[in-house]
N, C-alpha and C positions, 0 to 999 in steps of 0.2 A: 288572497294570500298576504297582500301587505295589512291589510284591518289583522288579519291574524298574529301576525310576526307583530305588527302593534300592542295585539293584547297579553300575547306571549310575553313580550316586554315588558308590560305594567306586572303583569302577575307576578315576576320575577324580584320586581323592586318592591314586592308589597313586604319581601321576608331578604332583604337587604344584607341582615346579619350573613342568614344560610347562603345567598346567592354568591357576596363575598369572599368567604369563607372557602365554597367549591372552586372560585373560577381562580382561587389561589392558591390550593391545590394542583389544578389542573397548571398553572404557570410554573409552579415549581417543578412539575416533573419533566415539561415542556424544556425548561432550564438546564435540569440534570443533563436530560438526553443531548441536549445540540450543546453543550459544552464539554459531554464526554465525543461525543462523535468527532465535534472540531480539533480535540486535542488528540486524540486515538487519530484519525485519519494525516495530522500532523506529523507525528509520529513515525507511523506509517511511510510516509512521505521523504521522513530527515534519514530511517534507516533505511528504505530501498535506494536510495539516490545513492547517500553512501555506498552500498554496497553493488547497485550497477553504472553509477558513475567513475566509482575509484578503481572499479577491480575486474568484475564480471561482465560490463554490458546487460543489453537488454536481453540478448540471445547469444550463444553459442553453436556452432557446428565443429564435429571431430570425425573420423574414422568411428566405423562401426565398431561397437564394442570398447572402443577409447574411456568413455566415462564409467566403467564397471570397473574399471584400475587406474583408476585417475592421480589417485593416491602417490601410487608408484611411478608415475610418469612414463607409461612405458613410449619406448622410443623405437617398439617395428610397429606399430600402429600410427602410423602417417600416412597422410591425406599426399599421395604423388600430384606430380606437376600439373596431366593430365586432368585430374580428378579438382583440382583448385583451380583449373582456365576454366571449365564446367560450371563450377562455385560462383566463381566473379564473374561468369554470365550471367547469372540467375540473382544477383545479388547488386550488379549494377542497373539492372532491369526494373524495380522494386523501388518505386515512386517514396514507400513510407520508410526504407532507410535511410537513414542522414548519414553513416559512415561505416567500416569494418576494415577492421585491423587481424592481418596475421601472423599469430606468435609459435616459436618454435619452443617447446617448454623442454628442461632435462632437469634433471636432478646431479650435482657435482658437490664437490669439497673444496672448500671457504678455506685457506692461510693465509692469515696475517705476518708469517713466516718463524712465527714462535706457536702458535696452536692454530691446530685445524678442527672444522668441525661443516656439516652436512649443509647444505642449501638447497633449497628448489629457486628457479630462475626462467622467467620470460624473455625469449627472444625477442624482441617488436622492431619495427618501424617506426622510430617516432612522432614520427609526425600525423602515420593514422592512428598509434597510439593516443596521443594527445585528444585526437578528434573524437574515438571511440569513447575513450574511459576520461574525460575533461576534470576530471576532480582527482584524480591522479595525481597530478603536479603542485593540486594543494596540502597530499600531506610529503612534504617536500619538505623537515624538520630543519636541517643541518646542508647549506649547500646552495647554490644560485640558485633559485625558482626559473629563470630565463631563461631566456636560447632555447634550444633543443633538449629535448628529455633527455635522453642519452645521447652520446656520440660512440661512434668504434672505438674500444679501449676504455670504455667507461662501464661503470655499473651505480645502480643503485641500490643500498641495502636494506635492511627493515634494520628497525629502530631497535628490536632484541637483539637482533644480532650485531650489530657496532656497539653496542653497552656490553656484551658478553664477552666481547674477541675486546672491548678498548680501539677501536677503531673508530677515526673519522674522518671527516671528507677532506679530500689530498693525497691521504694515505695510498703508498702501495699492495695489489693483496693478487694471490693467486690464485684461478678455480682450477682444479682439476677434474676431469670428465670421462665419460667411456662410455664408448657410442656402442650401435647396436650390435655390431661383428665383435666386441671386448676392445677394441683398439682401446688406449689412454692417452687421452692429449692434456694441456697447459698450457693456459695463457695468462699474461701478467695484467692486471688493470688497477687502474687509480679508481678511488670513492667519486663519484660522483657528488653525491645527496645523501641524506640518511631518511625513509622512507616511517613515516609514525604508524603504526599497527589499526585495523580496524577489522571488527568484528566479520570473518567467515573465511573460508576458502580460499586462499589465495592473500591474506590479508601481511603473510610476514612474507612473502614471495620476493628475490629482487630483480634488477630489469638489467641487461646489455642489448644493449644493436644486435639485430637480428642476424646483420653478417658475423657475428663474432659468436652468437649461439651455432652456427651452422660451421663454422672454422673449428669451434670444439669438439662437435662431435664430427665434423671431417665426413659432411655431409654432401656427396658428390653433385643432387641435381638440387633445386629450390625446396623442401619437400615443407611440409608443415603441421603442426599439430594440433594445433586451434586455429580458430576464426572467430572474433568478437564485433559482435552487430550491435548499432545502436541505431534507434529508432529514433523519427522528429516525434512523434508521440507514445508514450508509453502505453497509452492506453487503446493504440492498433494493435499490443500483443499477441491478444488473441486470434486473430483476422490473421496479422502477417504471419505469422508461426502455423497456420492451418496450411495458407498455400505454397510458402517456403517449403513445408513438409511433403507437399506431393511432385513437387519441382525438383527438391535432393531426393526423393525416391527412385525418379526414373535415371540418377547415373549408378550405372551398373558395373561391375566388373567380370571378367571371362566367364565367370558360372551362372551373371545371370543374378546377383544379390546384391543389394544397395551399398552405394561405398561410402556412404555421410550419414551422420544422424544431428537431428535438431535437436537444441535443449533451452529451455528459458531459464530466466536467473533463477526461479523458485524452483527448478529442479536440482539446480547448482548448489543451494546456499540452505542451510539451515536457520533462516530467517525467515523463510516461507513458513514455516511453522508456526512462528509468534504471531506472524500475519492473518493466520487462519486465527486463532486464540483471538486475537483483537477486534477481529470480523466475530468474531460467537459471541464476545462480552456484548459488542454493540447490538446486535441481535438482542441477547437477553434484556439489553435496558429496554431496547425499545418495544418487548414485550412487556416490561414492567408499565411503561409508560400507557400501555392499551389499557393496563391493568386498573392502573389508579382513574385514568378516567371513567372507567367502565363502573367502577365503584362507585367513586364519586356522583356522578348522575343519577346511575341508577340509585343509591340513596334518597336522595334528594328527590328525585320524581315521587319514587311509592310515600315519603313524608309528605310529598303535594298531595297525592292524590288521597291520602287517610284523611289530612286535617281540611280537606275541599269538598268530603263527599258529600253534605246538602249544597254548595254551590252548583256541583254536578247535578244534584240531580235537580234544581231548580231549572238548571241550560237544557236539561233533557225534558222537565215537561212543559218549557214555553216551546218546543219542536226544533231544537239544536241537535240537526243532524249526528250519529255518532263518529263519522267523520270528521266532520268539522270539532266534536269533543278530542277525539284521539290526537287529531292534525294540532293540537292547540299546546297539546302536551307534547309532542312531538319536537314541535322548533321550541318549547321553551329547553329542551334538550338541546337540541342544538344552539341556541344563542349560547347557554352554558359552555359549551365546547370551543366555541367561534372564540368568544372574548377570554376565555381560557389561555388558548393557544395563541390569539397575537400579544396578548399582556405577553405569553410567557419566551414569545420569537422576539420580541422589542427589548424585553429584559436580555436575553442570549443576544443578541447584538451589541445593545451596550458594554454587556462581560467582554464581548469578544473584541467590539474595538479598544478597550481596559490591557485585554494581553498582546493588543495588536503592539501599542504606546510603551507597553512593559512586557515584552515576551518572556516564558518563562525557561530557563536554565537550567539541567541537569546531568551530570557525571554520569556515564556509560561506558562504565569501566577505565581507559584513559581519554575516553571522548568528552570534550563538552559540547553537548548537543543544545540550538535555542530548536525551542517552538515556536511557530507563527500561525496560530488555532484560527480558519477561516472554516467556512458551512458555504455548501454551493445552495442556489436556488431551488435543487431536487430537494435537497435538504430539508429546507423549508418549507415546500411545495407536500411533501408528505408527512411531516409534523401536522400541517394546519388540516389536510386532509383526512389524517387518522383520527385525529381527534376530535372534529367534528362528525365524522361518523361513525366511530363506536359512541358518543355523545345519544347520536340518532336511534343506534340500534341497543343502548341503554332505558333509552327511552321507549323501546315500543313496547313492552311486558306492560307497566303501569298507564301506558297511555289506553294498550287495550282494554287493559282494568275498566279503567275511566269509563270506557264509552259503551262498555256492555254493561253498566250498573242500571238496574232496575230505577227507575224516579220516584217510586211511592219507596220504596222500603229506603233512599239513598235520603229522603226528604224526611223520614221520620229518625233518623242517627244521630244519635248526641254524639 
């Protein structure tokens, strides 16, 4: 095997130009791909965080039928006291959550006492606030960053709306509210913060103490309408959200029907969408990437094996196995592929620690987002392995060629 891979070798360097030529091909697509992967999965990374860091969490649980009218906030779809000691069993139990925080959500009317106009508004706890959603407090425009996210009496607003109403932090403002019976209540509160807008559900929402959401609507027991979960790994999603799910199955109510429903961010947030999109591009390059090497080799071998056919057949009639013919053609495919693909993973590391030094920056609407484009080992580990073996299986058409050619008629070819 090594005499072969030797010969492979020379044969390869006899045509220098073409050998060249292919395995730099093969680098550049090598290139394309784990520099779009790096920066796509970057991406990827700076929006979901955003968006379960600042706002959503990892997961969500509500009342059944809760997120069908989410919209609307409705306020007789709460998760009773009962129904949330259940919860916080099942949820303090559960080794891969790192925290959950629960919010009582309404919908009320914002005066700055010269115009009114609509709010949606999270009740929380700040402090498992803070824990849940930790990138919260950074977009905190206008206002301490410090201390506690909110205190009783306070609120935070979104940045549209303190630019619309001329509001800012100190200020006095009143919300008005009306709970589930129609009752209307008022409370007076100072600006906290002014909260910066970020892409999805929940993104212009503003926050009070969760005692002061529940005084509003003149809420007699603890009741609640969300629960936001954050995981130590995001990538136990899948796993924790399967068994979560059959754990909030079995709390029931008097008929015997489930009183909770699970939800992951990507059910929440119209961002899962782009996500799916960026996962298909990748997909596509990395069929492109099959593509050119597939070509590339296969070229290059049938050009071996036309401009070799008296070589072939003089190795076939001193008794050179057709094996051994095929086998020879075969790794010089694959050496093509090999050095292909690590030229082309040495180049993509060098790019990537280039943007590691110089990240790249781009406007998302009023976001400035950096990138920081890394590739795991898998990454790598299936770049070198793909391409070495569609290399291999480019190679086998002309290799069989090779070794079934006749030696007198292959010995007599100009």
């Amino acid at each position: 095997m090594i005499a072969l891979l030797k010969l492979s070798a020379r044969n390869l360097m006899r045509y220098r130009r073409r050998t060249l030529l292919t395995a730099i091909l093969i680098a550049v697509g090598v290139v394309a791909l784990l520099l779009f992967v790096a920066t796509a999965g970057s991406f990827k990374q700076v929006m979901v965080g955003g968006i379960t860091d600042s706002m959503l969490g990892h997961l969500q649980i509500h009342h059944k039928g809760y997120t069908a009218s989410i919209d609307n906030l409705p306020l007789n779809l709460d998760l009773k006291p009962a129904a949330v000691k259940k919860v916080e069993t099942i949820l303090q139990s559960e080794p891969a959550i790192a925290s959950y925080s629960e919010r009582v959500k309404l919908g009320a009317m914002f005066s700055n006492f010269n115009e009114s106009t609509s709010i949606r508004l999270n009740g929380v706890d700040p402090v498992a606030e803070d824990k849940t959603v930790p990138a919260l407090r950074q977009r905190i425009s206008d206002g301490d960053p410090k201390g506690l996210l909110v205190e009783p009496g306070q609120i935070l607003i979104p940045d549209l709306l303190a630019k619309g109403m001329k509001v800012k932090t100190g200020d006095s403002v009143v919300l008005v509210a009306t709970n589930a019976s129609g009752s209307v209540n008022g409370k007076n509160f100072i600006v906290r913060g002014v909260l910066e807008a970020v892409t999805g559900p929940g993104g212009r929402d503003g926050y009070i103490h969760i005692s002061d959401a529940r005084e509003l609507l003149r809420l007699e027991q603890p009741d609640i309408m969300e629960i936001a979960i954050r995981l130590h790994n995001i990538e136990q999603l899948p796993s924790v959200m399967t068994k979560l799910g059959a754990q909030l199955d079995e709390i029931r109510n008097k008929d015997n029907k489930p009183v909770a429903e699970l939800h992951s961010w990507k059910e929440l947030s119209p961002f899962a969408n782009i996500v799916k999109m960026i996962d298909l591009m990748t997909l596509f390059i990395r069929i492109m990437l099959i593509s050119i090497v597939l070509v590339s080799v296969l070229n290059v071998m049938l050009m071996a094996v036309y401009e070799r056919i008296r070589e072939i057949g003089t190795l076939a009639a001193i008794g050179t196995q057709p094996n051994t013919i095929m086998g020879m053609f075969i790794y010089e495919g694959l050496l093509l592929g090999l050095v292909g693909a690590i030229a082309g993973i040495l180049l993509s590391l060098a790019f990537l620690a280039l943007l590691q030094a110089m990240p790249p920056t781009f406007a998302f609407g009023r976001e400035i987002i950096t990138l920081h484009p890394t590739v795991s080992l898998a990454d790598l580990g299936w770049v070198l392995l793909a391409s070495v073996l569609v290399s291999v299986l480019a190679s086998l058409q002309p290799a069989w060629r090779a070794s079934r050619m006749d030696p007198i008629k292959a010995l007599h070819h100009v």
